[in-house]
Every structure is written in C-alpha cells, then in structure tokens.
C-alpha positions in Angstrom: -8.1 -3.7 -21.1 -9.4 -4.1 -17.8 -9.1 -1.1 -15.0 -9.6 -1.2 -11.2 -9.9 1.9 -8.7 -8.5 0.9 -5.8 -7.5 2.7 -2.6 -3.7 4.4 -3.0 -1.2 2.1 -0.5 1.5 2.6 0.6 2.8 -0.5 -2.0 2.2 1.8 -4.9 4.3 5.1 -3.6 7.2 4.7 -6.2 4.5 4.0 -8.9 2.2 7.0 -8.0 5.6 9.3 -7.9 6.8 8.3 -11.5 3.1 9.0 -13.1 3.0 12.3 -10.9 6.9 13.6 -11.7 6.2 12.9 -15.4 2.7 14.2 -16.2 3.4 17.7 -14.1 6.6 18.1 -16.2 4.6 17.5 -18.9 2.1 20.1 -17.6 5.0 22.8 -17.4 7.2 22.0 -20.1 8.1 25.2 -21.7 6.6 27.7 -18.6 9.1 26.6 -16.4 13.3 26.1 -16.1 14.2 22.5 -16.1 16.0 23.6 -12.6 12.6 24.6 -11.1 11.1 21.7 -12.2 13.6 19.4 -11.0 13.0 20.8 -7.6 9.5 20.9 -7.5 9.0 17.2 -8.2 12.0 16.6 -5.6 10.0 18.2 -3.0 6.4 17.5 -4.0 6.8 14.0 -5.6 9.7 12.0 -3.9 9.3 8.4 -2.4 9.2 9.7 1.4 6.8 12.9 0.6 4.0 10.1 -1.6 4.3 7.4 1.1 3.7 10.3 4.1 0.8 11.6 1.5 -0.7 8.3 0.9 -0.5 7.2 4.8 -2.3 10.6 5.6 -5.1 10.1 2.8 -4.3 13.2 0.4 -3.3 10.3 -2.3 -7.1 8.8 -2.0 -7.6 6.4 -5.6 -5.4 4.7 -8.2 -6.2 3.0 -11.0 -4.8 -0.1 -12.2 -4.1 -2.2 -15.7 -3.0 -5.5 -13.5 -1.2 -5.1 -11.1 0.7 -1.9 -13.1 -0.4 1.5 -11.5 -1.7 3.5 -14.4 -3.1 6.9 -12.4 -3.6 8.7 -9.7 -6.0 10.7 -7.7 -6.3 12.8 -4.5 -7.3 15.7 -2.7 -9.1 16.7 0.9 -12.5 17.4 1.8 -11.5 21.3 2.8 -14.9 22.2 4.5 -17.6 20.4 5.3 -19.1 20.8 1.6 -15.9 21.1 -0.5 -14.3 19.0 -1.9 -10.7 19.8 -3.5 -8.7 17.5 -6.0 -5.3 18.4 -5.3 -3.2 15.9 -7.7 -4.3 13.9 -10.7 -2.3 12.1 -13.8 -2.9 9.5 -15.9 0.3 7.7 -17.7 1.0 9.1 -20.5 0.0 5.5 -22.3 -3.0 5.3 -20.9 -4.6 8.4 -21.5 -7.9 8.9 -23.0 -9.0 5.5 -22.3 -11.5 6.9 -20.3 -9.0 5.8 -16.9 -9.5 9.7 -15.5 -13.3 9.8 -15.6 -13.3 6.1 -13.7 -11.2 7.8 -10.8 -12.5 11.0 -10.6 -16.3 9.0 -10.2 -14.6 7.1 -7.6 -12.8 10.1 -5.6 -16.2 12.6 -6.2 -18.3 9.7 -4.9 -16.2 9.3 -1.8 -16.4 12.7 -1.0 -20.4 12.9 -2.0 -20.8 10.8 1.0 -18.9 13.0 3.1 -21.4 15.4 2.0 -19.6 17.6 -0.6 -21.6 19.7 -2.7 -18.9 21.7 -4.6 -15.8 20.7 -5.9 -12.6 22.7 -7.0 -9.5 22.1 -8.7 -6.4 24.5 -9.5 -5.5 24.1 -13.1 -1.9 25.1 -14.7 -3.1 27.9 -16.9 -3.2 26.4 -20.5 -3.0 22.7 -19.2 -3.5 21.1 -22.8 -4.5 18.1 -20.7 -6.4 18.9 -17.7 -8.4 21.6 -19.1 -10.3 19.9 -21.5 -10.6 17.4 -19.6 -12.7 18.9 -16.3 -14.9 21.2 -18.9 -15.9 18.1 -20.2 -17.2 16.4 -16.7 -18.8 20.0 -16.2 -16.2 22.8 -14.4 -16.3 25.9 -15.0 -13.3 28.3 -14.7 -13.8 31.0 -11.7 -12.5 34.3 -11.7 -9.7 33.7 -9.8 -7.4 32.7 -12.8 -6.6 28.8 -12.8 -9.4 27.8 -10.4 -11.9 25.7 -11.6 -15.1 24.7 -9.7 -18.6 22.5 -10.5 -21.8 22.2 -8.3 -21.7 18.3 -7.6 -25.4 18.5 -6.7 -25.9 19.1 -10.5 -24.0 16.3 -11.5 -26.6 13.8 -11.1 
C-alpha cells in the first residue's frame, strides 16, 4: 500500500470531515450522550467549518491511499516555539499501518522549521487510540490532566 502526505485542500473537506466525525465518536463512545456528540461533530466537523479550517491552515497534512483520503492532521504553531496538534484521525481501516507516524513527521517537521521546540497535544482522558500512540513517539502526560507534551529538540 502506498501512502502520500500531502498538503489538506480544500478538495478533501468532505473527506477530512467523515475521518474526523467518526474517529472522535469513537474517541467518546460511552463518555458522552449520543445528543452531545451529535452536536459537537455538527459544530466542529461540518463541510463549511473543515473548508474555513483547511483555507485558514489549522487542517495542515493528509495522507492518502490513491486518491482516497485516509487521515488527517493539524494544529497551529501557538508561540514562537510551540507547536500544538489540535486534530488527528486515521480511518478506522487504516490504522496501525504506520499512516499516523508518516503525518505526524510531516506536520512536526513543518513546524521544526518554524522553529518549534516543544509540542503539545490534549488527549481525551483514556483515549484507547491516541494515548498509546503519542507515548510511543515520546510524550509525556503533564500535570494538567489530558495534556500531553514532548521536547522536539530531543527527538532527533
């Protein structure tokens, strides 16, 4: 199976808010009321809100099987040295093929240049998923509950 990172487009919005609706309900199934959910991805994760998010830049990577958009990434240099991964889901087929550490290279290398040396991500408490996931590429949980956070300058 061949995978590409590529830069999010507006092309892939409706693609980018199925993988995103269905891997955070999968995140929260059984925290949260199917009538919360509903609304959250409504709000967060419709067509209009991804296109406006891609167009701005917060949507930064996908990866792609084809032409089939398999995963996303994205997140915002917050200060000159942080960098903060706001959104990231693999399709539930695709998943550990090794598609998630391909875009998080791409979107950490991005914001290397920019000159990040940190890097944080907020992590639904007992994420079965993501948690594993960023121990293994080296975060560490922080004290403020589902924050996690690695030194990038160690990652070398």
């Amino acid at each position: 199976m061949k995978v590409s990172i590529k830069q999010a487009s507006p092309e892939h919005t409706e693609e980018i808010s199925r993988i995103c609706s269905v891997g955070w309900r999968q995140t929260v199934q059984g925290i949260y009321s199917e009538e919360y959910q509903q609304k959250n991805v409504e709000h967060w994760y419709n067509h209009k809100r991804v296109h406006e998010d891609i167009v701005k830049g917060v949507y930064t990577h996908v990866a792609l099987v084809g032409d089939r958009v398999v995963g996303t990434i994205g997140g915002m240099m917050t200060e000159p040295t942080i960098s903060e991964i706001y959104v990231f889901y693999i399709d539930e087929q695709y998943r550990y093929q090794g598609i998630g550490t391909k875009l998080l290279a791409a979107f950490t290398e991005e914001h290397v240049r920019k000159g990040a040396i940190e890097q944080y991500v907020s992590v639904q408490e007992g994420n079965k998923y993501g948690i594993p996931f960023y121990e293994s590429k080296g975060f560490r949980q922080r004290d403020d509950n589902n924050r996690y956070w690695r030194n990038l300058l160690c990652q070398k």
